[in-house]
C-alpha positions in Angstrom: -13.6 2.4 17.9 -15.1 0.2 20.5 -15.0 1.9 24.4 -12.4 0.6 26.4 -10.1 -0.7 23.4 -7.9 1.8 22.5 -5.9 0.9 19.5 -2.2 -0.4 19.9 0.2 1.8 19.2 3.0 1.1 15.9 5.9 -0.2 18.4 10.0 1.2 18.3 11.5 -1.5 16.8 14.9 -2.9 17.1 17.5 -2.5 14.3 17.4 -6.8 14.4 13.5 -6.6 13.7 14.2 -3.9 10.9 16.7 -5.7 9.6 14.6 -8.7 9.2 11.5 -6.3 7.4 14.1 -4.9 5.0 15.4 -9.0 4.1 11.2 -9.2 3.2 11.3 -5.8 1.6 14.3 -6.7 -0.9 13.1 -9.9 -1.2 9.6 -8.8 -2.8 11.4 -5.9 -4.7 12.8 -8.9 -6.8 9.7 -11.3 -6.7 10.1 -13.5 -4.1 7.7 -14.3 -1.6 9.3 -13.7 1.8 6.3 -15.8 3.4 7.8 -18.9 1.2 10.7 -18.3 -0.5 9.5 -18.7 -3.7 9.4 -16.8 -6.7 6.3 -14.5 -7.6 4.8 -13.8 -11.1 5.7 -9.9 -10.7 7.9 -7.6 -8.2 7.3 -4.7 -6.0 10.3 -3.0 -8.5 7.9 -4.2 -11.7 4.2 -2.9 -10.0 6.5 0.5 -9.0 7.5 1.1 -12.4 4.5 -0.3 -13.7 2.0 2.0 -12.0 4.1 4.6 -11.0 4.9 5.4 -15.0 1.2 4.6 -15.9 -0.6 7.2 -13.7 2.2 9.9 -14.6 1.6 9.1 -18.3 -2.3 9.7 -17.0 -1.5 12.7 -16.0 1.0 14.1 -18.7 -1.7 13.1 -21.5 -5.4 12.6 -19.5 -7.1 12.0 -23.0 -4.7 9.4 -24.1 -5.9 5.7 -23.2 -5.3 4.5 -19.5 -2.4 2.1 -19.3 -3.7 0.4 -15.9 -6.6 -2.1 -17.2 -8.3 -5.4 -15.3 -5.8 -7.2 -16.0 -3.1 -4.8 -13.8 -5.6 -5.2 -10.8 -6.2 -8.8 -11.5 -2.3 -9.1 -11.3 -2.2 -7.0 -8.5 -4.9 -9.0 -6.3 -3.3 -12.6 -7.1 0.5 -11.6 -6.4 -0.7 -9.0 -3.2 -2.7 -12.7 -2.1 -5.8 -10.6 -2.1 -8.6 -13.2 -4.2 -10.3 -13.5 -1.3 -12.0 -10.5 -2.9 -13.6 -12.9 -5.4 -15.6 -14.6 -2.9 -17.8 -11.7 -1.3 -20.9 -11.9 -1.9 -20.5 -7.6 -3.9 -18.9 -8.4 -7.1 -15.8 -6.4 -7.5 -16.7 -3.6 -10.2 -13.2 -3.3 -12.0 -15.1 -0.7 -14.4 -16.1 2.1 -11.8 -12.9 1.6 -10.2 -10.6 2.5 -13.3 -13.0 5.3 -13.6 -12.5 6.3 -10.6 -9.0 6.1 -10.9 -8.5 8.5 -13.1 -10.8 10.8 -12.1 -8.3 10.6 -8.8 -5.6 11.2 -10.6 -7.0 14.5 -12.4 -7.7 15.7 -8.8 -4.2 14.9 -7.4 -3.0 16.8 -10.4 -4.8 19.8 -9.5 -4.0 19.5 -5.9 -0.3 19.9 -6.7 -0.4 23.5 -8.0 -2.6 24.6 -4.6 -0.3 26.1 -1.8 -2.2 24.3 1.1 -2.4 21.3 -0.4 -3.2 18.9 3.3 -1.3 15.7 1.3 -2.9 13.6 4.9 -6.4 14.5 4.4 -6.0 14.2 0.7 -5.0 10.7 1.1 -7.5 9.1 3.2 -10.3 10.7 1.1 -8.9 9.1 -2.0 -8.2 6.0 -0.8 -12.0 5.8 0.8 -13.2 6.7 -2.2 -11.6 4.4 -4.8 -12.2 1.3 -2.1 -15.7 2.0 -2.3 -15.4 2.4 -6.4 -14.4 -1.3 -6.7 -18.1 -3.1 -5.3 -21.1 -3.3 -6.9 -23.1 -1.9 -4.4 -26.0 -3.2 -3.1 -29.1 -2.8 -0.4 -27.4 -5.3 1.7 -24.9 -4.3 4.5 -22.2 -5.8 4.7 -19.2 -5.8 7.9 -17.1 -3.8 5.6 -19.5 -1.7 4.3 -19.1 -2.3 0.9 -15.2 -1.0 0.6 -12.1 -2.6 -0.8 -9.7 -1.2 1.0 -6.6 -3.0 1.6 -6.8 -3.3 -2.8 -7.6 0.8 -2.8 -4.2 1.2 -0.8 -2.0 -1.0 -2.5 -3.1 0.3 -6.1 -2.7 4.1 -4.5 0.8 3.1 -2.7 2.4 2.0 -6.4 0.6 4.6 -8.5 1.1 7.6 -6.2 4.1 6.9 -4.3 5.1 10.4 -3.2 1.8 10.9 -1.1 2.1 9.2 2.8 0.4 6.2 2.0 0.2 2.8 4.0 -1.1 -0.7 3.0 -4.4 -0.8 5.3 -4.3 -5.2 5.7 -7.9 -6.3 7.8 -5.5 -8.9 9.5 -3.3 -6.1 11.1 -5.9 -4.2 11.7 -7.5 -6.9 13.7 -4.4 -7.3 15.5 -3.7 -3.7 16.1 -7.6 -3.5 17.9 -8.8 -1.1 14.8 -12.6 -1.1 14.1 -13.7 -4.1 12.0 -15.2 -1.5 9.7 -12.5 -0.5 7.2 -13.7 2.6 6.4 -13.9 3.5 10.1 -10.7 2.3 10.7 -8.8 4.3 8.3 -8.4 7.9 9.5 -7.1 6.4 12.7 -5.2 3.6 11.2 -2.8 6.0 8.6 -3.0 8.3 11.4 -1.0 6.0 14.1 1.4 4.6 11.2 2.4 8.0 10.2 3.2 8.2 13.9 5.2 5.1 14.0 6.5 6.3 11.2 8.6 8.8 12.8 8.8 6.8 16.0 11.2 4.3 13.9 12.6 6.5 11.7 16.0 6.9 13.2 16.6 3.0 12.5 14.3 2.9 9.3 16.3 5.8 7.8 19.6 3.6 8.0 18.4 1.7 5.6 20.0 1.0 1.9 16.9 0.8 -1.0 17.3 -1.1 -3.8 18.3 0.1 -7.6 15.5 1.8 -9.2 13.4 -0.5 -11.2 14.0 -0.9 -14.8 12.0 1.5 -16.6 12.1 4.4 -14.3 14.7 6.9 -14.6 17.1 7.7 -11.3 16.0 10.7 -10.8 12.6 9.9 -10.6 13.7 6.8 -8.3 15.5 9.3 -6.2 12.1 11.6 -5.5 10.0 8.7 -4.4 12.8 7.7 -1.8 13.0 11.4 -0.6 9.4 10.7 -0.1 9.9 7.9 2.0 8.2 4.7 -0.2 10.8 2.3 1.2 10.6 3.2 4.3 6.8 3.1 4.1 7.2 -0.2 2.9 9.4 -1.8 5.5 7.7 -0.7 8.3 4.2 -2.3 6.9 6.4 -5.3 6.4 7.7 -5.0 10.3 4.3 -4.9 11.6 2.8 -7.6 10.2 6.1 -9.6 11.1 5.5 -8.5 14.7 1.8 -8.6 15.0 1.8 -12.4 13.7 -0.3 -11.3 10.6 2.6 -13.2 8.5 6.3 -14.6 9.1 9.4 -15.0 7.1 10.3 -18.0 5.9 13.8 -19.7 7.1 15.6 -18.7 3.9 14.7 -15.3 4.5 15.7 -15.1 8.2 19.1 -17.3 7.4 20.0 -14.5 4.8 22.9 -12.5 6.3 22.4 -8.4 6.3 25.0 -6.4 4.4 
């Protein structure tokens, strides 16, 4: 990171501003953008179940077919308000990245049976390398060096929820004084959220999640929560509410907490 610009630290945020996050959270759990009020073509509770199920069924059967295709991460990039993708100037390779895909999922499989398995280092090498699985690469350098990271992360978050995951977002990075380089940002970025993390845990932990999502059973609901995915989710939610990277519309804000 540049000298003299240390990163800003993930704040402790008040139960109000929590509150507010979790309103967001919900809010995309059923399809609605929080940003507008509006509804969405698919929910966080749909891309959960969705992915979730698909990489487990991966894993249960690796030669059967892959349910995650293009048109998943196409769904994915226009509901996570990513298509600014589409205009770089490195096509986005949707082919390599499946491939890689599942080539991370056979790894996390055989990580689970290892008795040290570092589930922190695991997770920044992964997401590193499927951002960089997603770009045609070429000769010519680009500012973030040819990675799609903030896409890497949210596919990762939804597939592999029990792993300490974060949506990396370049805007919050900006804001937070991160390096402009993604994939120099990242180790330090996932390493001051799990941090803040812990720092808001107390109020985070109050918190009520939703139902499960149709599809998934309970008790598979009840391990990604013990995981802490919603938590993970409202505190991403809460910083880019309080860095300015977004804001919640009025009918979010006016909606009264339980």
């Amino acid at each position: 990171m540049p000298r003299g610009r240390p990163h800003l630290r993930v704040p402790i945020f008040s139960q109000r501003h929590i509150n507010l996050a979790q309103r967001c959270a919900l809010a995309l759990w059923k399809g609605i953008d929080y940003e507008t009020g509006r509804k969405m073509q698919f929910s966080d509770s749909e891309f959960l179940a969705e992915y979730t199920l698909g990489f487990e069924a991966k894993r249960n059967a690796p030669r059967s077919r892959f349910q995650i295709n293009t048109y998943s991460l196409r769904r994915m990039i226009r509901v996570g308000k990513l298509k600014a993708m589409f205009r770089s100037t490195n096509p986005i390779d949707f082919s390599n990245g499946l491939l890689k895909l599942q080539a991370i999922i056979k790894e996390y499989d055989s990580k689970l049976n290892q008795k040290n398995f570092k589930k922190d280092k695991f997770t920044e090498k992964i997401v590193m390398k499927l951002g960089k699985s997603f770009v045609t690469q070429t000769r010519i350098p680009t500012i973030n060096g040819n990675y799609r990271l903030p896409f890497a992360t949210r596919i990762l978050m939804f597939g592999l929820p029990m792993l300490p995951l974060y949506n990396f977002s370049n805007g919050l990075a900006s804001k937070m004084h991160f390096q402009k380089r993604p994939q120099a940002a990242i180790p330090h970025f996932y390493s001051e959220l799990s941090k803040g993390l812990q720092r808001n845990m107390r109020r985070l932990s109050l918190l009520k999640p939703p139902s499960h999502p149709i599809g998934m059973r309970q008790a598979r609901w009840t391990k990604i929560i013990a995981h802490k995915w919603w938590q993970r989710r409202v505190l991403d939610i809460a910083l880019l509410l309080h860095f300015g990277v977004t804001s919640a519309s009025p009918k979010i804000r006016a909606i009264q907490p339980h």
